[in-house]
C-alpha positions as CSV (number, residue, x, y, z in Angstrom):
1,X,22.7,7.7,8.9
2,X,24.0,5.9,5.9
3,X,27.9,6.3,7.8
4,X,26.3,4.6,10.9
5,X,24.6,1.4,8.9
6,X,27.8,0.9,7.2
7,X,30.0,0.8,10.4
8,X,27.2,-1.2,12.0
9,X,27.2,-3.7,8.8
10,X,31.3,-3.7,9.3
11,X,31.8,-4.7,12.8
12,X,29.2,-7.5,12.2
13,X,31.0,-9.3,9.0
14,X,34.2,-8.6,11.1
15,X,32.5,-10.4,14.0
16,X,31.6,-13.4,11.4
17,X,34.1,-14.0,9.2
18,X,36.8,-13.7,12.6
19,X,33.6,-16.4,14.1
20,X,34.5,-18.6,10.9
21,X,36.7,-21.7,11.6
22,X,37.0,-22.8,7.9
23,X,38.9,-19.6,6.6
24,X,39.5,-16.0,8.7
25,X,38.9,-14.1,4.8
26,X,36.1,-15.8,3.3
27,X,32.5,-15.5,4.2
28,X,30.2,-18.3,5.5
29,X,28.2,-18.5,2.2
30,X,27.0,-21.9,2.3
31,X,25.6,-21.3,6.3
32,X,23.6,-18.2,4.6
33,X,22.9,-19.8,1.8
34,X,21.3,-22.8,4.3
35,X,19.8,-20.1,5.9
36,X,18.3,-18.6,3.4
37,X,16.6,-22.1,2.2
38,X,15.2,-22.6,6.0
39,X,13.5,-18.9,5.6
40,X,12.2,-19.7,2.3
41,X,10.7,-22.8,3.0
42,X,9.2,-20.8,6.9
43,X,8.2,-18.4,4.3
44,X,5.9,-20.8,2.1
45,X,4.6,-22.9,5.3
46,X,3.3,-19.4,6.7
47,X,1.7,-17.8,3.4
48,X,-0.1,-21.0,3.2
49,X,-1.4,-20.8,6.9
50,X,-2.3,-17.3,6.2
51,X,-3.7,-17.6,3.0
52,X,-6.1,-20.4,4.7
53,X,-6.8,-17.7,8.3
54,X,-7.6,-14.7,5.3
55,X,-10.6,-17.2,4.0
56,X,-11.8,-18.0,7.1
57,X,-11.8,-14.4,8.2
58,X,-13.7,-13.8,5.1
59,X,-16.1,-16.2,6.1
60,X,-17.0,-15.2,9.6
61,X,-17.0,-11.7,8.5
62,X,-19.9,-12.4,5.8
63,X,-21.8,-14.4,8.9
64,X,-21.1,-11.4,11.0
65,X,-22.9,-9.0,7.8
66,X,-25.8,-11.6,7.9
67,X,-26.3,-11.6,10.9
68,X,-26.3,-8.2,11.7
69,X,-28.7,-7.3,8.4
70,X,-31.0,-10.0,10.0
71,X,-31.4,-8.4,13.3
72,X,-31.4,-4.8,11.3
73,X,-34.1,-6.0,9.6
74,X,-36.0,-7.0,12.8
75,X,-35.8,-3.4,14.5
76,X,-37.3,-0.9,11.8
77,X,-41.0,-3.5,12.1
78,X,-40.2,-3.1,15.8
79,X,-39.9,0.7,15.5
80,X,-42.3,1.3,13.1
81,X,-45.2,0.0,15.5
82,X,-44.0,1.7,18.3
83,X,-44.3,5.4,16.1
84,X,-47.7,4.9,15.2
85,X,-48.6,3.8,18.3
86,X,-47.1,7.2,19.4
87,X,-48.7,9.3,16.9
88,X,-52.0,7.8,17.0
């Protein structure tokens, strides 16, 4: 497994560095490093988007518990009458 990621990991920086115009024996460090920046800052704009969906899910879900203990709340009066009408 460990022989197979390395090969894999080889023929890929072979791939780039023969890719690179600048220099055939150095890697591309300021295109990862440019990279890496344009994750980071996808990163931050979507743990703020999720941050803000995880409080509205919160949100809806304590409407969805009040609304479902109101309408719990309604049934047992409901079924109550109808058992004594039974056992009477």
């Amino acid at each position: 497994m460990e022989l197979t990621l390395f090969a894999t990991a080889e023929r890929y920086l072979k791939d780039v560095l023969q890719k690179d115009s600048e220099s055939k024996k150095s890697q591309p460090l300021k295109k990862w490093s440019d990279e890496r920046e344009a994750l980071r800052m996808e990163k931050g704009g979507l743990n703020t988007e999720y941050r803000l969906m995880k409080e509205q899910v919160k949100e809806v879900e304590a409407i969805n518990r009040n609304v479902e203990k109101t309408l719990r709340a309604d049934e047992p009066k409901h079924e109550k009458t109808l058992a004594r009408g039974l056992e009477l």
